[in-house]
C-alpha positions in Angstrom: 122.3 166.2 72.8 125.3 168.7 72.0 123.6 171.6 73.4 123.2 172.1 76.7 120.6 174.8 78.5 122.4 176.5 81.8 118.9 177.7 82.9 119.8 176.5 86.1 123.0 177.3 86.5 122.0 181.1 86.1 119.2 181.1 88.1 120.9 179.7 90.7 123.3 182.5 90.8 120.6 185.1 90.4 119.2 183.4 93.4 115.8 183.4 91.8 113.5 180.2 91.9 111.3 178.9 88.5 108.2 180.1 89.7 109.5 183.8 90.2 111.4 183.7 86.7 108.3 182.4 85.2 106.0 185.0 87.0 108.9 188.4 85.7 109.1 186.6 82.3 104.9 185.9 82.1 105.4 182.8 80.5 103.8 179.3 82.2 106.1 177.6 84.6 105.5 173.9 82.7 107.0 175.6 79.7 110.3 177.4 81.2 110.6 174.0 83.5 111.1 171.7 80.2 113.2 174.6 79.3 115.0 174.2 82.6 115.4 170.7 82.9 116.7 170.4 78.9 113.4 168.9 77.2 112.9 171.4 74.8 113.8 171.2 71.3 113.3 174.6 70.2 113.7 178.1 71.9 112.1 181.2 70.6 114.5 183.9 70.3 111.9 186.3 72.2 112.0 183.7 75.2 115.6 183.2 75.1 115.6 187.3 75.0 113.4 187.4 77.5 115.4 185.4 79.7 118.5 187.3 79.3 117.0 190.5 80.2 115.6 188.9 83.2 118.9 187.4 84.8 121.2 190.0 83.3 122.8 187.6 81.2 124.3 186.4 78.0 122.5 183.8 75.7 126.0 182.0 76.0 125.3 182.1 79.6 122.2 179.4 79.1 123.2 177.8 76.0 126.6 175.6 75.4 127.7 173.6 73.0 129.4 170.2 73.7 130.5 167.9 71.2 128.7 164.7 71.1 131.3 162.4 72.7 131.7 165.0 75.7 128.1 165.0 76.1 127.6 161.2 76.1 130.9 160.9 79.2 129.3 164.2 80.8 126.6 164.7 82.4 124.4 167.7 81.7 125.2 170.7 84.0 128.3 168.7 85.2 131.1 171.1 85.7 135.2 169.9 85.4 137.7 170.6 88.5 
């Protein structure tokens, strides 16, 4: 899939774990986990608000795009050196 969710990438440099986001965002920990781990196939604005406000972020800092022959050689949350 061309877009890929950095959820983890930020939280990992906000030091904060899923069940603490989840618990500051009041929003279940299944649902921000498929998030997290690129199984959703939507994302409320609100949520993805939500989230931005809560790690001090940009929505470009959890969402990129990758064109779809990048994404197939890449894996997702890969990073190049």
């Amino acid at each position: 899939m061309p877009i890929i969710v950095n959820l983890d990438v930020m939280m990992a440099k906000r030091k904060i774990g899923l069940m603490q986001l989840a618990e500051k965002m009041d929003i279940t920990p299944a649902n921000l986990s498929i998030l997290k781990n690129c199984k959703a196939r939507a994302i409320r604005f609100s949520t993805l608000e939500e989230i931005c406000k809560t790690l001090d972020c940009q929505p470009g800092d959890i969402l990129e795009y990758v064109k779809e022959e990048e994404s197939v050689s890449m894996p997702a949350n890969s990073e190049m050196r």
